[in-house]
LOKEMI-22460 format. One record per residue (C-alpha): residue number from 0; residue in one letter; x, y, z. Coordinates in steps of 0.02 Angstrom, whole numbers, padded with zeros to 5 digits, always signed. Layout:
BEGIN
+-----+--------+--------+--------+--------+
! num ! residu !     c1 !     c2 !     c3 !
+-----+--------+--------+--------+--------+
! NUM !      A !      X !      Y !      Z !
...
+-----+--------+--------+--------+--------+
***
This chain:
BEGIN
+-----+--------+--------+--------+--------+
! num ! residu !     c1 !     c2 !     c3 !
+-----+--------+--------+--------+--------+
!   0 !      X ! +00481 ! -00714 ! +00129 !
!   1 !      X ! +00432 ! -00529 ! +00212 !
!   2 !      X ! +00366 ! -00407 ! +00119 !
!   3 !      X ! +00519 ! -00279 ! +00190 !
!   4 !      X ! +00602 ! -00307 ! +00021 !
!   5 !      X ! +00435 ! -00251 ! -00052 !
!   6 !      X ! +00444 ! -00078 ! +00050 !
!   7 !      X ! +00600 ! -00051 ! -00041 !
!   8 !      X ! +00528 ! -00074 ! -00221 !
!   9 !      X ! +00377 ! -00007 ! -00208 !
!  10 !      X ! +00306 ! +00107 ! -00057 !
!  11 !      X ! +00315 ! +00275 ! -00131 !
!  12 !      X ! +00449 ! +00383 ! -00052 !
!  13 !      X ! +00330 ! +00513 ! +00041 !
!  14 !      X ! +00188 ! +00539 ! +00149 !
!  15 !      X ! +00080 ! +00682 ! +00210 !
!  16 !      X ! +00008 ! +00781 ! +00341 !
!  17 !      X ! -00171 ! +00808 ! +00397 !
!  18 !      X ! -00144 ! +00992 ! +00365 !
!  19 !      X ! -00087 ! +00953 ! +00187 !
!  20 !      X ! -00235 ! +00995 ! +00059 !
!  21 !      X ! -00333 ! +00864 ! -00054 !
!  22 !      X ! -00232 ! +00942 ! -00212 !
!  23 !      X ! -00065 ! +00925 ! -00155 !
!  24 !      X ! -00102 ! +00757 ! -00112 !
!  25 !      X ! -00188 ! +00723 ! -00281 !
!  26 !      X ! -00041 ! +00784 ! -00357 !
!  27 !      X ! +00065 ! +00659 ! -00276 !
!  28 !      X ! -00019 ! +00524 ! -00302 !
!  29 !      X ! -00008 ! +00578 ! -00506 !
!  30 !      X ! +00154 ! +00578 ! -00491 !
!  31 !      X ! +00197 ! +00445 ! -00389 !
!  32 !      X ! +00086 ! +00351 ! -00485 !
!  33 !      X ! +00014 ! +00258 ! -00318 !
!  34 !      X ! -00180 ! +00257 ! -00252 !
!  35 !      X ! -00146 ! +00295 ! -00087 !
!  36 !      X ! -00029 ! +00407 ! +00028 !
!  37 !      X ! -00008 ! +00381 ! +00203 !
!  38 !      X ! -00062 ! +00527 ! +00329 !
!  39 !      X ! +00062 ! +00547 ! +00468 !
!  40 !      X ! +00065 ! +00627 ! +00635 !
!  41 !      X ! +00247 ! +00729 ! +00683 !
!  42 !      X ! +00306 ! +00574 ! +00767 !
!  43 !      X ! +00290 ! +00469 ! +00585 !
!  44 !      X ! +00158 ! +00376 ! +00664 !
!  45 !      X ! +00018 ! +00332 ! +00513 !
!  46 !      X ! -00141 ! +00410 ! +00566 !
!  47 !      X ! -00242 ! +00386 ! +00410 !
!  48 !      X ! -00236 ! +00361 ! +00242 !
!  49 !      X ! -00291 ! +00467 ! +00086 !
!  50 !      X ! -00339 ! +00352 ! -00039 !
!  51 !      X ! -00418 ! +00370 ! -00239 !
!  52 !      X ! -00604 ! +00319 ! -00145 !
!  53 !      X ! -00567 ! +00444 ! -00041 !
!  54 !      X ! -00578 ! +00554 ! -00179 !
!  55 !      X ! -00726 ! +00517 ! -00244 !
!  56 !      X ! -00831 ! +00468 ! -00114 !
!  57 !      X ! -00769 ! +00599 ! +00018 !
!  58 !      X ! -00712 ! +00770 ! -00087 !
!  59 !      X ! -00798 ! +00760 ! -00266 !
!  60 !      X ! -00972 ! +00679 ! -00262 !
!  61 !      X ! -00975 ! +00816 ! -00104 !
!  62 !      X ! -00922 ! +00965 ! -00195 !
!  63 !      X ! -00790 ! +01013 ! -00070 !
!  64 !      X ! -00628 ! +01112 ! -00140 !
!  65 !      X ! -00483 ! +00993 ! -00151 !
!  66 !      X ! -00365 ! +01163 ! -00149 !
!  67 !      X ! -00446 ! +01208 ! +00035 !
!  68 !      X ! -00482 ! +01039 ! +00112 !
!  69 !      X ! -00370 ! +00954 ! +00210 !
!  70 !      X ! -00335 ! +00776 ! +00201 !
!  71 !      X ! -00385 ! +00780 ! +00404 !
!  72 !      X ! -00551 ! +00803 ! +00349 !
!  73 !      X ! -00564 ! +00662 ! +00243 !
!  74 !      X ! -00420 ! +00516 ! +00260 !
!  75 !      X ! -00478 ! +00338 ! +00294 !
!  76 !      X ! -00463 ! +00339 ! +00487 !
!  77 !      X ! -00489 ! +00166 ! +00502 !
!  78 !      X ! -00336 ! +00069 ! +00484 !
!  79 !      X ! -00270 ! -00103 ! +00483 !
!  80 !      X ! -00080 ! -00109 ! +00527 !
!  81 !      X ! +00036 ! -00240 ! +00525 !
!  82 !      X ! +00217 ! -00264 ! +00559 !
!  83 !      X ! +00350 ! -00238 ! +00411 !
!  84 !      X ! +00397 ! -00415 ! +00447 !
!  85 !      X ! +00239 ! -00504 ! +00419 !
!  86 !      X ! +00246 ! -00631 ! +00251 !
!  87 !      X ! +00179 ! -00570 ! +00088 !
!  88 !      X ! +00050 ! -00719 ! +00113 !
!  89 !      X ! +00009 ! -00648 ! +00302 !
!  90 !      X ! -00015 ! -00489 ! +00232 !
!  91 !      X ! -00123 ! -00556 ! +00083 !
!  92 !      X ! -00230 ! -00631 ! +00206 !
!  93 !      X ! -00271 ! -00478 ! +00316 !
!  94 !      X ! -00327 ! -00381 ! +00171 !
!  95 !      X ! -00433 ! -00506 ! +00103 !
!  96 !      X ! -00490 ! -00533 ! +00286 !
!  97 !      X ! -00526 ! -00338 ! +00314 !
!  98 !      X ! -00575 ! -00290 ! +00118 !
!  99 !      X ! -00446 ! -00191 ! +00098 !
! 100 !      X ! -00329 ! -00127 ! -00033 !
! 101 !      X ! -00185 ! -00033 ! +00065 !
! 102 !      X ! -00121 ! -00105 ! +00222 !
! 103 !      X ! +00011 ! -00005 ! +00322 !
! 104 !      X ! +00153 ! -00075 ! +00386 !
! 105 !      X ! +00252 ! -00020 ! +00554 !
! 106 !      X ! +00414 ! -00060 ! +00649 !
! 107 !      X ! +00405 ! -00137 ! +00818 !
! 108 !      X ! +00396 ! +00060 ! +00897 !
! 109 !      X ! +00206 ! +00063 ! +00787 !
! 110 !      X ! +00324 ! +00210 ! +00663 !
! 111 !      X ! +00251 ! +00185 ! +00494 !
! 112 !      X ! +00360 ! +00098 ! +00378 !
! 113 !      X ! +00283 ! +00076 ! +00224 !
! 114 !      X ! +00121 ! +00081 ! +00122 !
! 115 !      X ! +00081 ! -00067 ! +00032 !
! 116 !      X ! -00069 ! -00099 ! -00127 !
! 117 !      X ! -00141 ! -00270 ! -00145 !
! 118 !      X ! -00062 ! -00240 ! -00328 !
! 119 !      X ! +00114 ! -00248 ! -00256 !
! 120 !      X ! +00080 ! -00413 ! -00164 !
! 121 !      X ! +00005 ! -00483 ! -00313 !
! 122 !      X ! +00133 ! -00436 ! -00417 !
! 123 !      X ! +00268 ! -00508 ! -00313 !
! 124 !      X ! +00172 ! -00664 ! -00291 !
! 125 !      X ! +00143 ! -00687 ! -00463 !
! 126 !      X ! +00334 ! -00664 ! -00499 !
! 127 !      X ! +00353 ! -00823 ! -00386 !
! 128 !      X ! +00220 ! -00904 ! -00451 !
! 129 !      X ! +00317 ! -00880 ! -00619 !
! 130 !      X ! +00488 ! -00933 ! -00547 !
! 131 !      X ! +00418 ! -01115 ! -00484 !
! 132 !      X ! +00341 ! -01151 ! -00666 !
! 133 !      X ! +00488 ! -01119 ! -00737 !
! 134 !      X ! +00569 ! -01234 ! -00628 !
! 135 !      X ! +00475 ! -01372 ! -00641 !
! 136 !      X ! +00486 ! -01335 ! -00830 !
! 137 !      X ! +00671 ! -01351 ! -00833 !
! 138 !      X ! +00658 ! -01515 ! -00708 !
! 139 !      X ! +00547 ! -01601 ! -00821 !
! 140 !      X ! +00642 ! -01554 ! -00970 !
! 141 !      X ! +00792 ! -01632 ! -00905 !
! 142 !      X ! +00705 ! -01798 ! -00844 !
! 143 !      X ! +00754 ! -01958 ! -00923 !
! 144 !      X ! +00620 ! -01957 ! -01054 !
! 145 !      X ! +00557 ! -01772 ! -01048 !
+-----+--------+--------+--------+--------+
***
């Protein structure tokens, strides 16, 4: 299966600008409840992503003002991308391959799409994983002798 039906329960319903300040993005992400927000350019294409390590690493431990600090100055740059219609398992792989958390997905015109955590693909392949036990559980319990 392809993670699109993921994009629909899960990638949070916004994104953000490079002009957009470290706060507002903060604030998002509170109440979005999500560790990441895509960056995009005025043609919705992702060009970085503002992430919880981000943070940290590039606004706090730095001492730089989240309220006057733009997310240009301090998004992850370096993105993997993959297409919408990759499998949950294909996009597992790539962000074990790549040590990542957030992989961005895009349409076949490279338009971002959808944000997705390694929690959400976990979560969704734990929900099958639960599915085929109880499955087997209700085959074996209706075996001759089960």
């Amino acid at each position: 299966m392809n993670v699109a039906h993921l994009l629909r329960e899960v990638t949070q319903p916004f994104s953000m600008k490079p002009h957009d300040t470290v706060l507002e993005a903060v604030r998002n992400m509170i109440d979005f409840d999500t560790g990441a927000i895509a960056v995009l350019d005025e043609r919705r294409r992702c060009i970085g992503i503002f992430s919880k390590k981000d943070l940290l690493g590039k606004v706090v431990v730095v001492g730089r003002d989240p309220k006057a600090t733009p997310l240009g100055e301090v998004m992850t740059t370096d993105l993997v991308t993959a297409a919408h219609l990759l499998s949950v398992e294909e996009c597992m792989r790539l962000m074990v391959e790549y040590r990542i958390r957030h992989l961005v997905l895009v349409n076949a015109k490279g338009e971002y799409t959808g944000l997705l955590g390694l929690c959400d693909l976990l979560g969704d392949r734990i929900f099958e994983l639960r599915q085929s036990v109880l499955s087997l559980e209700g085959y074996l319990n209706d075996a001759p002798g089960g």
